[in-house]
C-alpha positions in Angstrom: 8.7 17.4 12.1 7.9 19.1 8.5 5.7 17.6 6.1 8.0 15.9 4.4 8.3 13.7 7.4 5.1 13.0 8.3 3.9 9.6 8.1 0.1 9.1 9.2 -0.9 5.5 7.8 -4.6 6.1 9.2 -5.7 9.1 8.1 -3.9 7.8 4.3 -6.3 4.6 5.1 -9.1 6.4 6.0 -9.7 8.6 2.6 -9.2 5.2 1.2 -11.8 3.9 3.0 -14.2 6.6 3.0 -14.1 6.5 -0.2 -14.8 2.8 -1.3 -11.5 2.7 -2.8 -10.5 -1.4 -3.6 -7.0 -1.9 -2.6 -5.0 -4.1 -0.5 -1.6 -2.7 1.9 1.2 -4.7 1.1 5.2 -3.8 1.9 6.7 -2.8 5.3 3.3 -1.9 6.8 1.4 -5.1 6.1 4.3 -7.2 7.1 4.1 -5.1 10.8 0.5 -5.6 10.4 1.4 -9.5 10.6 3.3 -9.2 14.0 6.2 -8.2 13.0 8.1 -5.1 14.5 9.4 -2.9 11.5 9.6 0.4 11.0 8.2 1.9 7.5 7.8 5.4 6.0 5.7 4.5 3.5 1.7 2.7 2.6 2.6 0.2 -0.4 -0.6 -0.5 -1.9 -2.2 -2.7 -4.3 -5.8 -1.2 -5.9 -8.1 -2.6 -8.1 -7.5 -1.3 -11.6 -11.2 -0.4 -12.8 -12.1 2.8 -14.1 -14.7 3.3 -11.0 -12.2 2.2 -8.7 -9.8 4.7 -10.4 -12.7 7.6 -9.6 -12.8 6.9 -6.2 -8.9 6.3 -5.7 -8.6 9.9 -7.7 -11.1 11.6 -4.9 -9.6 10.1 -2.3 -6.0 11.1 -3.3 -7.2 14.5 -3.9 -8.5 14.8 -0.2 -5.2 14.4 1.2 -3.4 16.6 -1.4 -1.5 13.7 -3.0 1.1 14.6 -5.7 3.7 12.3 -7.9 6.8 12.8 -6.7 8.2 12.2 -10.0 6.4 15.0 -11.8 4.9 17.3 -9.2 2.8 18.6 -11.8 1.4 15.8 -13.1 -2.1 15.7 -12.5 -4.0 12.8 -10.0 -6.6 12.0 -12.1 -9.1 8.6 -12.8 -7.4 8.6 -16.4 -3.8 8.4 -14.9 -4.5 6.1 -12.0 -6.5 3.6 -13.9 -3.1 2.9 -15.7 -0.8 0.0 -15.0 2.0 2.0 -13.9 4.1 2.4 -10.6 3.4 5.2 -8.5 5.1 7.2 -5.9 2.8 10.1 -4.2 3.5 11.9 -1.4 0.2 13.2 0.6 0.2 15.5 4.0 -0.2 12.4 6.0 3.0 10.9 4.3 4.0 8.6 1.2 2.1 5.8 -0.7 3.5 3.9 -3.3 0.8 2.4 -5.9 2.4 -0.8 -6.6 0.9 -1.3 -9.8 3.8 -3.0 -12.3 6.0 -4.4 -9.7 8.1 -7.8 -10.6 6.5 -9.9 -8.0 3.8 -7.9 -6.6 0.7 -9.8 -7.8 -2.1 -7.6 -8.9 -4.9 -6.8 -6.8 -7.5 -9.5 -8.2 -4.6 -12.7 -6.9 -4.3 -10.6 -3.3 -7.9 -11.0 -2.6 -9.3 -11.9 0.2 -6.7 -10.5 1.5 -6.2 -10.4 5.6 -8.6 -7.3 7.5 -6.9 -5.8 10.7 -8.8 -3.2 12.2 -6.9 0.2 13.1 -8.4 3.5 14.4 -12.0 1.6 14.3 -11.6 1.0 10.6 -11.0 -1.9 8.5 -8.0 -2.3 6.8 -7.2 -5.3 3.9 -3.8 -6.3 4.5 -1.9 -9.1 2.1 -2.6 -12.8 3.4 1.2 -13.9 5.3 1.5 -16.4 2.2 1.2 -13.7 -0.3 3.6 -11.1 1.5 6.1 -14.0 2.1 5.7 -14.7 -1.9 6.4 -11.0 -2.7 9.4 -10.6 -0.1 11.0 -13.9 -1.7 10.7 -12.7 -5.3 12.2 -9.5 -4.5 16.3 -8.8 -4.3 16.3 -6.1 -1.7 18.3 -6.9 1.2 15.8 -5.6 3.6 12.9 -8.2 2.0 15.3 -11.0 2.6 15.4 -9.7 6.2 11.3 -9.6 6.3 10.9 -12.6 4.6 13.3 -14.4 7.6 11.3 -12.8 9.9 7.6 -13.9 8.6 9.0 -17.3 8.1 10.3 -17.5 11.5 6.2 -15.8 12.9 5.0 -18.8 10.4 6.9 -21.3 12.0 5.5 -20.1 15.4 1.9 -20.3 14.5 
């Protein structure tokens, strides 16, 4: 499997975590996070937008050589990620997406508290079911429509 392949959610989570970043998983892995089986290839995340926040996002990034795929040259930096902007990166342990000006994705202040699973022995804030089932409705992809079924039908089970 090359690189470009790789998808290795925990060792993504774990700069995060190590260091301090604020953000919440949303998308495909928060919605498996909730029970349901779905496959993703990407961390969706939601992060505080603060310039210290930005710092540690910036350092954490760095550590796992994360670059834009839009502009490969564009620098990862706390003046760039403190910006309200969307954000595809791709890191050696796989793709996050900063969701940062998403129609429907609230921002991080609205997702908190979110949810905390624990994975690998770390803590990991996951968007509440409510919140992921308001995102999923207010989207138009055909594979949120499929998600949203699904968390609705894990809701009605609980």
């Amino acid at each position: 499997m090359g690189d470009d392949e790789r998808f290795e959610p925990e060792q993504i989570l774990a700069a995060l975590n190590g260091h301090g970043v604020r953000y919440v998983v949303v998308g495909g892995f928060a919605v498996a996070a909730h029970g349901v089986v779905r496959a993703t290839a990407d961390l969706d995340l939601v992060v505080q937008l603060d310039w210290e926040n930005a710092a540690a996002l910036a350092a954490a990034l760095t550590t796992i050589e994360a670059r834009d795929l839009e502009d490969s040259r564009s620098a990862i930096s706390q003046e760039s990620l403190v910006r309200r902007v969307d954000r595809r990166l791709r890191t050696r342990h796989g793709e996050v997406h900063l969701l940062n000006e998403v129609d429907g994705v609230p921002r991080y202040e609205k997702l908190v508290p979110a949810a905390v699973i624990e994975l690998d022995g770390q803590r990991v804030p996951v968007a509440q079911l409510a919140d992921l089932k308001a995102m999923k409705g207010a989207s138009e992809r055909a594979k949120d429509g499929v998600d949203l079924a699904e968390l609705d039908a894990l809701d009605a089970d609980n």
